[in-house]
N, C-alpha and C positions, 0 to 999 in steps of 0.2 A: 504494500500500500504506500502511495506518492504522499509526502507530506506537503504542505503548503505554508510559507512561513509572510509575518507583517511586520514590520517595522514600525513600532510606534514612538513619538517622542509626548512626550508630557507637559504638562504645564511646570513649572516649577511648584514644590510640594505637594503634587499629586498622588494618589499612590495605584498601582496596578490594581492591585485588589481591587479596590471599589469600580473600576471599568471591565475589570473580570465579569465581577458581578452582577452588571448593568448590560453585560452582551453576554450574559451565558447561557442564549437557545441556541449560540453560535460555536458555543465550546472551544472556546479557542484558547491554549495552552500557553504557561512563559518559558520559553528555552531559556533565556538568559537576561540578564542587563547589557546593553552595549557599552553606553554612557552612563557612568554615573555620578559623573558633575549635571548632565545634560537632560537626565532621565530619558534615554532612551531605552526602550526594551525589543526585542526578538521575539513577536510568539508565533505558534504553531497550531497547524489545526488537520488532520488528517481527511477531514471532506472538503473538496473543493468549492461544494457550495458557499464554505463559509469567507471565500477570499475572492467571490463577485464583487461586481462594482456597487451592490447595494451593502454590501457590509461594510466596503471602503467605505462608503459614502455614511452609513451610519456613524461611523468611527469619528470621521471627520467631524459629524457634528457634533460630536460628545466636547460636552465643558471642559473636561479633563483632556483633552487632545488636544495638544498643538499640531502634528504633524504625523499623516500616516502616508503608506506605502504599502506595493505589496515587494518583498524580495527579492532580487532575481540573481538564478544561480551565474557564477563568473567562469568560464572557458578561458584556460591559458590558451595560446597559440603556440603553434610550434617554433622553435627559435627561426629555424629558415625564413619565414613567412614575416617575421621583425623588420622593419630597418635599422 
């Protein structure tokens, strides 16, 4: 099973938990803190539905949100292909 992962940034003093809880028919999980001067966090969510653009968009409007995103995985290239 694909996981699907968000990037969210916080307001300052906000805390994950209570937007956990405020989006949890969407179940979506914290991997980790990015930032944490910045409050950014990582979460996760193993259904894709939860990482449409209506959940973006819910995110976005939550009080607690400064800034979301959804992940996107990075491809090295191969050295050849550099200049």
């Amino acid at each position: 099973m694909e996981t699907y992962e968000i990037i969210v940034r916080l307001h300052k003093d906000q805390d994950i938990n209570n937007l956990l809880q405020d989006m949890q028919e969407h179940r979506l999980i914290v991997q980790r803190k990015v930032a944490v001067n910045l409050n950014i966090w990582l979460l996760s969510c193993n259904d894709y539905s939860a990482i449409n653009d209506n959940v973006l968009n819910l995110l976005k409007q939550h009080p607690a949100v400064q800034m979301v995103q959804q992940n996107h995985s990075t491809i090295l290239r191969r050295p050849s292909l550099l200049p």
